[in-house]
C-alpha positions as a Markdown table, in Angstrom:
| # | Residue | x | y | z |
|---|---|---|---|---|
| 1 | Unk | 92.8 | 101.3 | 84.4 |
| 2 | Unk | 92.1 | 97.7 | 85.4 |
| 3 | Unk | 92.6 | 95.1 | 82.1 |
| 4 | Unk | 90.1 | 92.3 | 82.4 |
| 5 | Unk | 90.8 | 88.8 | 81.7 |
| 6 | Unk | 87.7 | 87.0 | 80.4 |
| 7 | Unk | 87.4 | 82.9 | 80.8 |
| 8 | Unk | 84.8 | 81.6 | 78.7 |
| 9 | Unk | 84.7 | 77.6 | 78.9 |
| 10 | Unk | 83.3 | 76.9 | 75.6 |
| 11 | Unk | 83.4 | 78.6 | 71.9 |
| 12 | Unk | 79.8 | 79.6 | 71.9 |
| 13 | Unk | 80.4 | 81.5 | 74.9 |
| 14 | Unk | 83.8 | 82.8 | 73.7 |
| 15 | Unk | 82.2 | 83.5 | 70.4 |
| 16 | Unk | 79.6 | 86.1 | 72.0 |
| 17 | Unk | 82.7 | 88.6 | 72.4 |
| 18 | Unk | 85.6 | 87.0 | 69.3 |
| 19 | Unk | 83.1 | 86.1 | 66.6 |
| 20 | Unk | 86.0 | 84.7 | 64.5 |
| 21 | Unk | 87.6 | 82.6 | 67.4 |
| 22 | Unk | 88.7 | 79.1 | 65.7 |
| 23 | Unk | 90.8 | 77.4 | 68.5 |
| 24 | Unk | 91.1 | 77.1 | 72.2 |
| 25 | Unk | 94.1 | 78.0 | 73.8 |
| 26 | Unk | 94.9 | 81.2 | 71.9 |
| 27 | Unk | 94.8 | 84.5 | 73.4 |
| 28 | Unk | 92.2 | 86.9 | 72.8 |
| 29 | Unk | 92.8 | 90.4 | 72.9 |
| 30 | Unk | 89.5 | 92.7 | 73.2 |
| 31 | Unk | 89.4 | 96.2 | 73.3 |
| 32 | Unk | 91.0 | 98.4 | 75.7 |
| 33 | Unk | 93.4 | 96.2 | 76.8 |
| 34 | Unk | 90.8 | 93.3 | 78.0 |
| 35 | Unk | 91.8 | 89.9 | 76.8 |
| 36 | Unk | 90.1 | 86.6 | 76.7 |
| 37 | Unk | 90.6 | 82.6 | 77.1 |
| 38 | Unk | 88.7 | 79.8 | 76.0 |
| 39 | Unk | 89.7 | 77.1 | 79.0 |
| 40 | Unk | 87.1 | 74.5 | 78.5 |
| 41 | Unk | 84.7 | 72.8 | 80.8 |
| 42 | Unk | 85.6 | 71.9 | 84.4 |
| 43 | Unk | 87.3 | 73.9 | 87.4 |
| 44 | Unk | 91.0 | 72.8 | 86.5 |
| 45 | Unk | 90.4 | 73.9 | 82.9 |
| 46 | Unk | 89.2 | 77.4 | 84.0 |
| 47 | Unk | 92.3 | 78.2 | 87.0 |
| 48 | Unk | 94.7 | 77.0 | 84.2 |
| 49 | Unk | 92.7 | 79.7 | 82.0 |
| 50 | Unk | 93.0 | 82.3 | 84.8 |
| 51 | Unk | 96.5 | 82.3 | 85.5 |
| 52 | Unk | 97.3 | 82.8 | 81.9 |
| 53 | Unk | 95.4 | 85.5 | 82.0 |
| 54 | Unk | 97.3 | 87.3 | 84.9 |
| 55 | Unk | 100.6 | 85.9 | 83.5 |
| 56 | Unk | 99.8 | 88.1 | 80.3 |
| 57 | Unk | 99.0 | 91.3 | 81.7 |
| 58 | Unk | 95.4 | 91.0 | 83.2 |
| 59 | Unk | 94.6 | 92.7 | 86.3 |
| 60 | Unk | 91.0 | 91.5 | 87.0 |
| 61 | Unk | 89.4 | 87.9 | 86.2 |
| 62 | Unk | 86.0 | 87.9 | 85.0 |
| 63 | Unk | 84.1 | 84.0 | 84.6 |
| 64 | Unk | 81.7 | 84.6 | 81.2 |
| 65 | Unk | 79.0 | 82.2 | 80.1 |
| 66 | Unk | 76.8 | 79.5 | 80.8 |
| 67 | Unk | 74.8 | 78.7 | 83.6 |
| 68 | Unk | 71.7 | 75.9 | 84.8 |
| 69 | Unk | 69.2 | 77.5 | 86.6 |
| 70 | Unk | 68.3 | 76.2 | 90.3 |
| 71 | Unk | 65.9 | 78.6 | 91.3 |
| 72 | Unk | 62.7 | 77.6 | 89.1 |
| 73 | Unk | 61.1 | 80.8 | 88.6 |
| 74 | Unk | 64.4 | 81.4 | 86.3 |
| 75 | Unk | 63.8 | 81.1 | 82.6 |
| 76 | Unk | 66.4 | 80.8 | 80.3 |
| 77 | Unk | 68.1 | 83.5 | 79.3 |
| 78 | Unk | 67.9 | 85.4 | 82.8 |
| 79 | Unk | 70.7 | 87.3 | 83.2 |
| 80 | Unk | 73.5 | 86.2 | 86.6 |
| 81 | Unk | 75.4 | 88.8 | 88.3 |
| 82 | Unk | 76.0 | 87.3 | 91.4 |
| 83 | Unk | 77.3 | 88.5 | 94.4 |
| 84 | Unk | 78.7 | 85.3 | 96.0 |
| 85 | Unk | 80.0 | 82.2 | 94.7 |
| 86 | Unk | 79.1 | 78.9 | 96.4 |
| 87 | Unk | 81.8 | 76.3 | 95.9 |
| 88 | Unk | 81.8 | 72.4 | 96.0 |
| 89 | Unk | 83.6 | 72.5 | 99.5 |
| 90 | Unk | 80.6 | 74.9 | 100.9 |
| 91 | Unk | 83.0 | 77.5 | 101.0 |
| 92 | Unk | 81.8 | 81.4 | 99.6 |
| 93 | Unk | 83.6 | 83.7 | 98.0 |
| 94 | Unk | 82.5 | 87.1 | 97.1 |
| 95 | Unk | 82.6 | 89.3 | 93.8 |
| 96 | Unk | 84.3 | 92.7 | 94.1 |
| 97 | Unk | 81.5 | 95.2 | 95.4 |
| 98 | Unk | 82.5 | 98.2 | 93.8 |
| 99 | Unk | 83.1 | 96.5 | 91.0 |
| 100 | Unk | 79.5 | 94.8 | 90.9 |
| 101 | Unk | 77.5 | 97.9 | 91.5 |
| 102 | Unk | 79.2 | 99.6 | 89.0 |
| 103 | Unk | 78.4 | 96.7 | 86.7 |
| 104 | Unk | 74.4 | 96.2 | 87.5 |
| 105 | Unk | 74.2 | 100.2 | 87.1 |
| 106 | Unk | 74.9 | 100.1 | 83.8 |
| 107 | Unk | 73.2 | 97.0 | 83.1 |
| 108 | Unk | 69.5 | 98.1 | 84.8 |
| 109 | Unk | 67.1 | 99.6 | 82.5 |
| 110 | Unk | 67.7 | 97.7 | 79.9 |
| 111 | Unk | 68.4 | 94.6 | 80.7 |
| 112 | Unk | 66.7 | 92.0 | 83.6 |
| 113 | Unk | 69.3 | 90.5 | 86.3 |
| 114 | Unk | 69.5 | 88.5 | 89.1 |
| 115 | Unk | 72.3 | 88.6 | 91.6 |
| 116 | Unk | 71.4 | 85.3 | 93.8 |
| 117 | Unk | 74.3 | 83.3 | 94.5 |
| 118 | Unk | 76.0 | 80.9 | 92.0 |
| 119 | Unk | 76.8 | 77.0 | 93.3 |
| 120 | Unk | 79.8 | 75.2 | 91.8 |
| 121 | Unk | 78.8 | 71.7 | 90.5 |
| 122 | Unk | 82.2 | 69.6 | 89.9 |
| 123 | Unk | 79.7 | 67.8 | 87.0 |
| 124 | Unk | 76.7 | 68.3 | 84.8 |
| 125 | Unk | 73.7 | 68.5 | 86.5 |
| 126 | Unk | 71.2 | 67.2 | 83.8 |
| 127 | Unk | 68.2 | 66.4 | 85.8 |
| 128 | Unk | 65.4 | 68.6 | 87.7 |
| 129 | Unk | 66.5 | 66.2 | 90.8 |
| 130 | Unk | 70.0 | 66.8 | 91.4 |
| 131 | Unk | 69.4 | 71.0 | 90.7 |
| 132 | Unk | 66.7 | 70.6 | 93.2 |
| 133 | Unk | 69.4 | 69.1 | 95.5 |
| 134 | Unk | 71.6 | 71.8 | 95.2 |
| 135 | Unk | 69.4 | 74.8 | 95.1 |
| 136 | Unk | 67.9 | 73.1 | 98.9 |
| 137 | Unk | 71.5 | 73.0 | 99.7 |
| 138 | Unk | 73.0 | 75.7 | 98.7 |
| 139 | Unk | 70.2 | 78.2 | 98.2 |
| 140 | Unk | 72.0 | 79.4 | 95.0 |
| 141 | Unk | 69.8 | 80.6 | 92.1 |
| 142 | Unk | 72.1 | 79.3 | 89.2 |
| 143 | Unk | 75.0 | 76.6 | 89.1 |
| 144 | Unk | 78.2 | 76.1 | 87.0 |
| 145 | Unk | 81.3 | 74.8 | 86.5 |
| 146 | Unk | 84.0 | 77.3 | 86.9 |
| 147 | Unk | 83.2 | 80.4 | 89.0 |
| 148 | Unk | 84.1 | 79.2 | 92.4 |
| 149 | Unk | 87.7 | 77.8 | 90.8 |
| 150 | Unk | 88.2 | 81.4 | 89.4 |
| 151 | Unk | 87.2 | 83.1 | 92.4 |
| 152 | Unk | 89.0 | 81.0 | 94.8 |
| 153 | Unk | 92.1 | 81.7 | 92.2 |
| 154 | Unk | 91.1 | 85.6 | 92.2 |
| 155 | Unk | 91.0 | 85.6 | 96.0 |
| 156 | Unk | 94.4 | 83.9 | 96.1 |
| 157 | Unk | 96.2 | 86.6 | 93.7 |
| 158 | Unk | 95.0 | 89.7 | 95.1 |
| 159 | Unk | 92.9 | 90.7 | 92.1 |
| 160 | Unk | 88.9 | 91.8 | 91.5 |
| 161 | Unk | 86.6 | 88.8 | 90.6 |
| 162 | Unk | 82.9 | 89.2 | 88.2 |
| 163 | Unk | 80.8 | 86.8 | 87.1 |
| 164 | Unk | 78.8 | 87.4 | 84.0 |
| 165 | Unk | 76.1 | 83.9 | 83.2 |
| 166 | Unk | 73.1 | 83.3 | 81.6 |
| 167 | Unk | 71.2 | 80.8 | 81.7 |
| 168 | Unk | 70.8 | 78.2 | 79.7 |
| 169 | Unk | 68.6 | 75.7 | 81.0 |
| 170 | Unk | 65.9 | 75.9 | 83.8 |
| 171 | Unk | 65.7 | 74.6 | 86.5 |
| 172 | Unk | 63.3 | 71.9 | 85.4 |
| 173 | Unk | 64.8 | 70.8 | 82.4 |
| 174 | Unk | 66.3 | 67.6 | 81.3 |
| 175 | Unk | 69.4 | 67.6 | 79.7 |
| 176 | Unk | 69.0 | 65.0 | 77.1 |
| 177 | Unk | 71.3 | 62.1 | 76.6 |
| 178 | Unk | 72.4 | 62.4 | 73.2 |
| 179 | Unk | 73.5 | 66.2 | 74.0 |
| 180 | Unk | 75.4 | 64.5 | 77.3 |
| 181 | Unk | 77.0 | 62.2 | 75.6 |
| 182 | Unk | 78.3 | 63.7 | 72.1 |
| 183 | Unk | 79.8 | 67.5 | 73.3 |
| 184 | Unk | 83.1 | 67.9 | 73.7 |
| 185 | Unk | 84.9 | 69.8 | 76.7 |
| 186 | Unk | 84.6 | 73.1 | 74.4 |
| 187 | Unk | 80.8 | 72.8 | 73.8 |
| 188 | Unk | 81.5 | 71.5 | 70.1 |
| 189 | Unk | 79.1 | 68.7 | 69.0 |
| 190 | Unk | 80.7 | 65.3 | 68.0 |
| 191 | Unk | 78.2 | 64.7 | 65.3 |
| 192 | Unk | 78.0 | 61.2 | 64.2 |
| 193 | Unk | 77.8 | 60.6 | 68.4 |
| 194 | Unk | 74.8 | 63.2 | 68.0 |
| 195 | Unk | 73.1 | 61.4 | 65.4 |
| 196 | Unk | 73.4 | 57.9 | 66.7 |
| 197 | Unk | 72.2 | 59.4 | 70.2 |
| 198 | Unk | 69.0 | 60.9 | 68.5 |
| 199 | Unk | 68.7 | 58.1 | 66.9 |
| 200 | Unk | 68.8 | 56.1 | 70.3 |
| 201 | Unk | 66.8 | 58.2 | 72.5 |
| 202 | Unk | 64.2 | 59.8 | 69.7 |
| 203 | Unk | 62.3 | 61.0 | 72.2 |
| 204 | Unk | 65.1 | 63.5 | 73.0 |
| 205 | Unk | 63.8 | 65.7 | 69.7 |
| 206 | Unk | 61.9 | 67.8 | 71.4 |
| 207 | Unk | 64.3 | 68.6 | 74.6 |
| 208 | Unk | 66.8 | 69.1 | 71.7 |
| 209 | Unk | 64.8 | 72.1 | 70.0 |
| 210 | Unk | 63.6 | 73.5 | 72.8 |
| 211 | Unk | 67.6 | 73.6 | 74.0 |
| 212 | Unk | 68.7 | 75.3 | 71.6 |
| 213 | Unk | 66.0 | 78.3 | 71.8 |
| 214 | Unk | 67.0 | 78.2 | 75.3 |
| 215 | Unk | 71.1 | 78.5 | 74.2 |
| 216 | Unk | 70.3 | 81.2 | 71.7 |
| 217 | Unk | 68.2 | 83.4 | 74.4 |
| 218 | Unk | 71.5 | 83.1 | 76.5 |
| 219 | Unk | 73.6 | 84.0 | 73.8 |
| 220 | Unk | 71.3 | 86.9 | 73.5 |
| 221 | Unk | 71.4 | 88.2 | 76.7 |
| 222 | Unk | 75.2 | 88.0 | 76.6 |
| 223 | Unk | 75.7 | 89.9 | 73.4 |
| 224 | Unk | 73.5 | 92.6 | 74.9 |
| 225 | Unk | 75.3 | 92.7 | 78.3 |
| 226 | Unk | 78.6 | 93.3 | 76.1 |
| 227 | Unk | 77.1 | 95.9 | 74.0 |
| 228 | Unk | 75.8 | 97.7 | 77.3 |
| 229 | Unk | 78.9 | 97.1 | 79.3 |
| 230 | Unk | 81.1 | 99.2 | 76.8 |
| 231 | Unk | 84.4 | 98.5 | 74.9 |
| 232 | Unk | 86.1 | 98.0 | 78.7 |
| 233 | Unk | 84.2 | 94.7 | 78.8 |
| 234 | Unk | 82.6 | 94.9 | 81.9 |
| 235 | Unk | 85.7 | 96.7 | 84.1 |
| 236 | Unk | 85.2 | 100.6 | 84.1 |
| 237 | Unk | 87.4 | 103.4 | 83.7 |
| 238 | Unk | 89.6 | 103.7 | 86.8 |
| 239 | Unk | 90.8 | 101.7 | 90.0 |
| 240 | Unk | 88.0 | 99.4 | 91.4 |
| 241 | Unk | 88.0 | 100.3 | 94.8 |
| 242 | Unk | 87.8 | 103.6 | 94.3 |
């Protein structure tokens, strides 16, 4: 039996799989010996996250989440399994393949995936110009944060990589300023900096709503791909490998 160790960078990704999860750092254990962190935002955040993980028992590393879509035909909510992450340095790291297949077979059917490569973006990208810069780059459907630190991590330790994303916001889509500028490094809203951003940039109200239909499609998506996935949280019965 392999024991996965989830790393979800912010609570409303954690939340999808620990409804009652109230602070980061704490260890999360999941059915069937699968086990979770909240790391926060950013590449350092999520390696810290993954080592835990191994130092407490795991055996497997999956990244869970978030993504911004690069390929524009991607609306949000489309499921991202992808078979290769694309870091920063241009380097590309690959998921496990047994692992993967095993994965997307249980998932087709019933739910719509895509399993382009992800790119690494050390930052935000909040604008349709610097996605479109990547995606001519890289050629990667979707773009986060943390993958290509967890995979290079995974590679590193000898132990089976997955990467489970959905996305958030397309590829055309403007990130607006008062969201930027009032989240915290664990997806948690500073209010009064919300407030005073929509305040500032009123013209943001409309971004804003349509966001969060476009988070709680994601959200969506993941709840069903955990439901689907079983009670092993996305590692089946059994070596990988095998």
């Amino acid at each position: 039996m392999m024991y996965p160790g989830i790393v979800a960078a912010m609570f409303a990704e954690a939340r999808v799989l620990a409804k009652g999860l109230k602070a980061a750092g704490e260890l999360i254990h999941l059915p069937k010996g699968a086990m979770m962190l909240l790391s926060g935002v950013g590449a350092n955040r999520a390696r810290l996250a993954a080592q835990a993980l191994l130092e407490n028992g795991a055996t497997a590393l999956v990244s869970w989440g978030f993504a911004g879509g690069l390929f524009p035909a991607l609306p949000a909510g489309s499921l991202i399994v992808p078979e290769d992450v694309i870091a920063a340095d241009q380097n590309v790291y690959s998921v496990d393949s047994v692992w993967h297949k095993r994965l997307c077979r249980q998932l087709q059917g019933s739910i719509d995936l895509y399993k382009g490569p992800l790119a690494e973006s050390p930052a935000m990208l909040a604008s349709w110009a610097e996605k479109k810069k990547l995606f001519s780059r890289t050629g990667a459907i979707a773009v986060d944060m943390e993958s290509a630190s967890m995979a290079l991590f995974a590679k590193r330790a000898g132990v089976p990589f997955m990467v489970i994303r959905a996305i958030t916001d397309p590829a055309e889509m403007v990130i607006p300023q008062s969201v930027q500028n009032s989240v915290d490094e664990f997806g948690r809203v500073r209010l009064s900096r919300f407030i005073q951003g929509v305040i500032k940039h009123p013209m943001d109200l409309p971004l804003l709503v349509r966001l969060g239909r476009n988070f709680r499609a994601a959200r969506a998506v993941l709840a069903k791909v955990a439901v689907q996935a079983g009670s092993t949280l996305l590692c089946p019965p059994g070596r990988l490998g095998e």
